[in-house]
C-alpha positions in Angstrom: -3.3 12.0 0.8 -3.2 11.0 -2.8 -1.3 7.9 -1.8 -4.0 6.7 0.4 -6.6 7.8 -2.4 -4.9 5.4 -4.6 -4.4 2.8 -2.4 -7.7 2.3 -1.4 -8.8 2.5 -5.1 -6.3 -0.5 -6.2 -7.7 -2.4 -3.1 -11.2 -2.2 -4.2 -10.1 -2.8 -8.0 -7.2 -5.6 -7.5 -6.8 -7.4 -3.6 -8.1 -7.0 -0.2 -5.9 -5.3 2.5 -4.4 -8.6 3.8 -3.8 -9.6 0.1 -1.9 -6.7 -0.3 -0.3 -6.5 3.0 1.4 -9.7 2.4 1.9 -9.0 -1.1 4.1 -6.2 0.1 5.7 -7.7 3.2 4.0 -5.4 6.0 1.8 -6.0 8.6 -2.2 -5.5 7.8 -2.5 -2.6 10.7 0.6 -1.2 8.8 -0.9 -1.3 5.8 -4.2 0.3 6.7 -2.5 3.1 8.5 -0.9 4.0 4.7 -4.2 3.4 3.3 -5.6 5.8 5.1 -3.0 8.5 5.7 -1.8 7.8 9.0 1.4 6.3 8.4 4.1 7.3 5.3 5.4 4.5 3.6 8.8 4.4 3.3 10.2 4.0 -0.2 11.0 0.6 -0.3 7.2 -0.2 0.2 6.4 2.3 -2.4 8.3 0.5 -4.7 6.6 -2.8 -4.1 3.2 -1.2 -4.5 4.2 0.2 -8.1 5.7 -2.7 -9.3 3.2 -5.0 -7.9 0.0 -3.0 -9.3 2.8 -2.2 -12.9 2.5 1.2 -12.6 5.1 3.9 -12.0 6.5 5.3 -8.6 5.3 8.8 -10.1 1.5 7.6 -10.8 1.2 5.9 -6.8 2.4 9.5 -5.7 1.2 12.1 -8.1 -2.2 10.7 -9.9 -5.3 9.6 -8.9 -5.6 6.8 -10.5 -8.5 5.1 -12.5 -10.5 2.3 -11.7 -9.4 1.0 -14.8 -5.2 1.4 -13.8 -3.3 -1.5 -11.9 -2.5 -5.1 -12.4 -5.4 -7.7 -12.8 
C-alpha cells in the first residue's frame, strides 16, 4: 500500500522502527505490520505519524513521498 510505501521511506530518511514505534505509542511488531501492509492503522496512529514526520494526513495516505519530505 502507499502507506506502507511511505512509511518505510520516512524510516530510512528520519528514525528506525523502534524509534518510531515509541514515537507513536504502538508496539514494534505493530508497527512493522503497518509498514509493511499487513495491518491498517487506525486513525489515531495516522495522525501521530503526520504530525510527527509535519506532513498532512492527505500526503501519508495519498503521495509517495520524497526522500527529501518529513521531519529531520
Amino acid at each position: 500500500t502507499l502507506l506502507a510505501q511511505n512509511l518505510k521511506k520516512l524510516e530510512k530518511i528520519n528514525h528506525t522502527q523502534i524509534a518510531l514505534a515509541r514515537l507513536i505509542d504502538v508496539g514494534f511488531r505493530t508497527y512493522v505490520r503497518y509498514e509493511i501492509g499487513e495491518r491498517h492503522a487506525p486513525v489515531n496512529v495516522l495522525i501521530k505519524m503526520a504530525k510527527l514526520e509535519n506532513i498532512s494526513l492527505d500526503q501519508l495516505l495519498s503521495t509517495a513521498l520524497r526522500a527529501t519530505e518529513g521531519n529531520s
